[in-house]
C-alpha angles and dihedrals in degrees: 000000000000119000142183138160114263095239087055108112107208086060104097093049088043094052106036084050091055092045090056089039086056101044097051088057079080111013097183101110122118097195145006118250110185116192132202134202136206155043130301083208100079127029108229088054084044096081101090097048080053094049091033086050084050108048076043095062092039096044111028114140085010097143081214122057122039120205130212126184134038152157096268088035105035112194100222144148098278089058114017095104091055091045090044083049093050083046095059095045102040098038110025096158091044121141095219129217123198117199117177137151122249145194115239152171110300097241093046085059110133091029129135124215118199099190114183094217126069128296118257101204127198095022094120085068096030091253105154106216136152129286106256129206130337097274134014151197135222137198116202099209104165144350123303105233133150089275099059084162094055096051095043079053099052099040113131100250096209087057083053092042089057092042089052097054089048088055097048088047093065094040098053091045089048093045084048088057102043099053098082094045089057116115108242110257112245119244106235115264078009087133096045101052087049083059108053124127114253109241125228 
């Protein structure tokens, strides 16, 4: 796990290096699926839909990267298997991003984790929901106490909003990096017509 706070600024070049670093550990990807979890109803869930709307607005009709999550289309419990189902059809060959918001410590509030395994989403509130993506971010945005709902309810939505942008920044400049490193996706019978006999 790597961490800084998200006012740190070295923490957009840290991450996004990581993120590459990570990724050309096993360059054969095709395309970039980032995937983002949370709620638009309460505002400390509401850090993935920001980063997802975001990512949306940068990166919308890019043949490249593939966003889910946002703010008008919100990636939650109710509907993550379905979402992860639609993933894994539509994008087989997809390096996938995590992105999520998590309790904390109180003195590791504002901190961003970068953690090269799948998202477990939902663990802070013993949801039991299924491992996303093959590395994730996390944003701590407020104390881990016995009333989770309460504190995602009563997180300062500002503090969420500049988080989010953060976020977004090392995302963008990752994305940005990895493009050219992506294998060329294969048109389909590309091989085989390639392959046909001349005829005399």
């Amino acid at each position: 796990m790597h961490h800084k706070h998200y006012l740190d600024n070295k923490s957009v070049p840290f991450f996004s290096e990581l993120l590459v670093k990570h990724y050309l550990q096993n360059p054969s990807y095709t395309e970039i699926v980032v995937i983002c979890i949370g709620t638009n109803r309460y505002s400390g869930d509401s850090l993935g839909p920001l980063v997802g709307s975001r990512l949306f607005e940068r990166f919308e009709g890019n043949p490249h990267v593939h966003i889910y999550g946002t703010l008008d289309k919100p990636v939650h419990a109710l509907n993550l298997q379905k979402t992860l189902t639609a993933v894994a059809n539509k994008h087989s060959r997809a390096y996938m991003i995590a992105v999520d918001a998590c309790l904390g410590q109180y003195y590791k509030i504002g901190t961003l984790q970068l953690v090269e395994e799948p998202l477990q989403p939902g663990a802070g509130l013993n949801k039991q929901l299924p491992p996303i993506g093959h590395i994730h971010i996390k944003g701590i945005i407020n104390n881990f106490g016995p009333l989770n709902h309460k504190v995602l309810e009563h997180t300062s939505l500002t503090f969420v909003q500049e988080m989010s942008a953060v976020i977004s920044r090392i995302l963008v400049k990752s994305c940005q990096d990895i493009i050219p490193q992506l294998e060329p996706k294969q048109l389909p019978d590309s091989h085989a017509s390639g392959r046909l006999p001349a005829r005399s």
